[in-house]
KOLTIMAR-448210 format. One line per 5 residues: number of its first residue (from 1); for each residue x, y, z of N, C-alpha, C, O. Coordinates in steps of 0.1 Angstrom, whole numbers. Atoms other than C-alpha are relative to their C-alpha. Layout:
N
NUM) X/Y/Z/X/Y/Z/X/Y/Z/X/Y/Z  ...
***
This chain:
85
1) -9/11/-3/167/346/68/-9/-11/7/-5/-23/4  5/9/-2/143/328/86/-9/-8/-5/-12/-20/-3  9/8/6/117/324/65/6/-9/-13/1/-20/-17  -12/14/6/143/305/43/4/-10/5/5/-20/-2  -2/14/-6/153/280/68/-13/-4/2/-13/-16/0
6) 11/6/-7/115/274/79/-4/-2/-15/-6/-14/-14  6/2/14/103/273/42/7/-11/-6/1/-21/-12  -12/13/6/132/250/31/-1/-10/9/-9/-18/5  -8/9/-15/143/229/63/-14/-7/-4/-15/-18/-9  16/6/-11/102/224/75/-6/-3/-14/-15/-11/-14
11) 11/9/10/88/215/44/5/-12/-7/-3/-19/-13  -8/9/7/114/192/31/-1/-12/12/2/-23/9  -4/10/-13/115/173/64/-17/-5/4/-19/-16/7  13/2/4/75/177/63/-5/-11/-10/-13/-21/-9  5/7/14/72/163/30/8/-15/2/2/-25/-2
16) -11/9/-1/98/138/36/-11/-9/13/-18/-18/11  7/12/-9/81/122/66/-14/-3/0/-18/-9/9  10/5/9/48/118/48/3/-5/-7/-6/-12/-12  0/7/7/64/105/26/-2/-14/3/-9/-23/-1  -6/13/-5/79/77/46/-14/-5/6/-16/-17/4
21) 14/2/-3/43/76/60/-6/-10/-4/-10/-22/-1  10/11/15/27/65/29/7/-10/-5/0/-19/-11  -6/15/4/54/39/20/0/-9/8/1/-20/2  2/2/-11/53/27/54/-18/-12/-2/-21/-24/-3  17/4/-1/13/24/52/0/-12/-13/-5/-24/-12
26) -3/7/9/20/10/17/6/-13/-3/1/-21/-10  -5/15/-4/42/-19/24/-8/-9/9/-12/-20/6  14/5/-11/18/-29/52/-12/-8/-7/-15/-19/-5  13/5/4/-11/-34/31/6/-9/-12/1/-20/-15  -6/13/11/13/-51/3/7/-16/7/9/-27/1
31) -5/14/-9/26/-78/32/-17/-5/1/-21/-15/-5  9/6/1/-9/-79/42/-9/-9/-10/-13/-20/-6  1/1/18/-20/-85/5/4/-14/-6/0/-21/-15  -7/12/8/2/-110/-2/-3/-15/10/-3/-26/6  2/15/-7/-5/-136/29/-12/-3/-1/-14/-16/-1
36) 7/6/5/-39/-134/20/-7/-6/-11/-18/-11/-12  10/7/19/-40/-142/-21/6/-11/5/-1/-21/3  -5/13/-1/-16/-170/-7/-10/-11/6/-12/-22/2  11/9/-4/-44/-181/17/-14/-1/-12/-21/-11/-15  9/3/13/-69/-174/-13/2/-8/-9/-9/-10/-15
41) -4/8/8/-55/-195/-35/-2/-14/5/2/-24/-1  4/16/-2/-65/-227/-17/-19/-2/4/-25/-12/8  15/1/-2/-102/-217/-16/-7/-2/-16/-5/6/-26  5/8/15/-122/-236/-46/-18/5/-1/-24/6/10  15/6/4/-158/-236/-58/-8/-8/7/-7/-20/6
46) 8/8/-8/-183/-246/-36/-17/0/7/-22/10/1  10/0/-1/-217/-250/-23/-3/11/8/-14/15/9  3/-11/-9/-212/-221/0/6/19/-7/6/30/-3  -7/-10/8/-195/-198/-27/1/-6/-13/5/-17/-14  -3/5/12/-196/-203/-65/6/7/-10/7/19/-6
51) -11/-5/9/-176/-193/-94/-2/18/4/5/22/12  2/-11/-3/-191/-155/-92/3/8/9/8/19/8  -7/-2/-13/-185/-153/-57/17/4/2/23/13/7  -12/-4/0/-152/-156/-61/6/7/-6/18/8/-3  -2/-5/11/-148/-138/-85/4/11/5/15/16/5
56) 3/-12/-8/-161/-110/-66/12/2/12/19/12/13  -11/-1/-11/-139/-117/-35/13/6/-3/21/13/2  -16/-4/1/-111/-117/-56/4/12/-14/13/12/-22  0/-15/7/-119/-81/-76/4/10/14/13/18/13  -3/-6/-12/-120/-67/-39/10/1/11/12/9/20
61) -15/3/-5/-87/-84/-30/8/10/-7/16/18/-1  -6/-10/7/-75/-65/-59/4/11/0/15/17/-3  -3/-14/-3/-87/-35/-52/7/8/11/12/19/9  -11/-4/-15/-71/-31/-16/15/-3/-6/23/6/-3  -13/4/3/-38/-45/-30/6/13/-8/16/20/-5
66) -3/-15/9/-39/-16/-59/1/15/6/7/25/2  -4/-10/-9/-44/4/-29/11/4/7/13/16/9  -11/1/-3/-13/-5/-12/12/5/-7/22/10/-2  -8/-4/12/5/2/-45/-2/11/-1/7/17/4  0/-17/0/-6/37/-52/5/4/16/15/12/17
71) -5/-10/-11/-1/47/-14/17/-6/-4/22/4/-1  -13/5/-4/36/30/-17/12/11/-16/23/17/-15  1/-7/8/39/45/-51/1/17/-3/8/25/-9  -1/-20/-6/28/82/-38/11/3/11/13/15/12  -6/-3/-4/52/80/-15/15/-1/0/23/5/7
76) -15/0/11/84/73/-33/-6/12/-6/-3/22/2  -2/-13/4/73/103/-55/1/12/9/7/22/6  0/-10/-9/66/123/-25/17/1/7/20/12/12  -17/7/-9/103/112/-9/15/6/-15/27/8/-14  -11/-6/13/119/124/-47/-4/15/3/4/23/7
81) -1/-12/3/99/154/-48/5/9/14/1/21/13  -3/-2/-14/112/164/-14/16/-1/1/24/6/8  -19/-2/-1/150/156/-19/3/6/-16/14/9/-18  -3/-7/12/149/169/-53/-5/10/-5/-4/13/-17  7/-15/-4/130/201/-44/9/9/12/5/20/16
***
């Protein structure tokens, strides 16, 4: 009997607040994310950065952003597989 509530209860409530964790963490970096393509988007071509450059900056903006999205991502499925487990 107990190892049924501790198996059930503790891992559902486990899983469940990792989940919230990672969507948590995940909205964070998608707010973050978003105030600075807004500020990126007024930065142009210039003697101190040229087309490449930016280029580059904004593959690496990308990739943190895509980051945000998978953790936000994993943690919605983690938050189903947990109420629907």
């Amino acid at each position: 009997m107990v190892s049924l509530f501790s198996t059930t209860i503790l891992s559902v409530f486990a899983t469940g607040a990792i989940a919230v964790y990672m969507a948590v963490i995940g909205a964070f970096i998608h707010l973050l994310c978003s105030s600075v393509e807004t500020s990126f988007a007024a930065y142009e071509v210039g003697a101190s950065c040229n087309e490449e450059c930016l280029a580059a900056q904004q593959h690496l903006l990308d990739a943190v952003c895509d980051l945000g999205k998978g953790f936000g991502a994993t943690g919605v499925l983690m938050f189903l597989s947990a109420v629907l487990g």
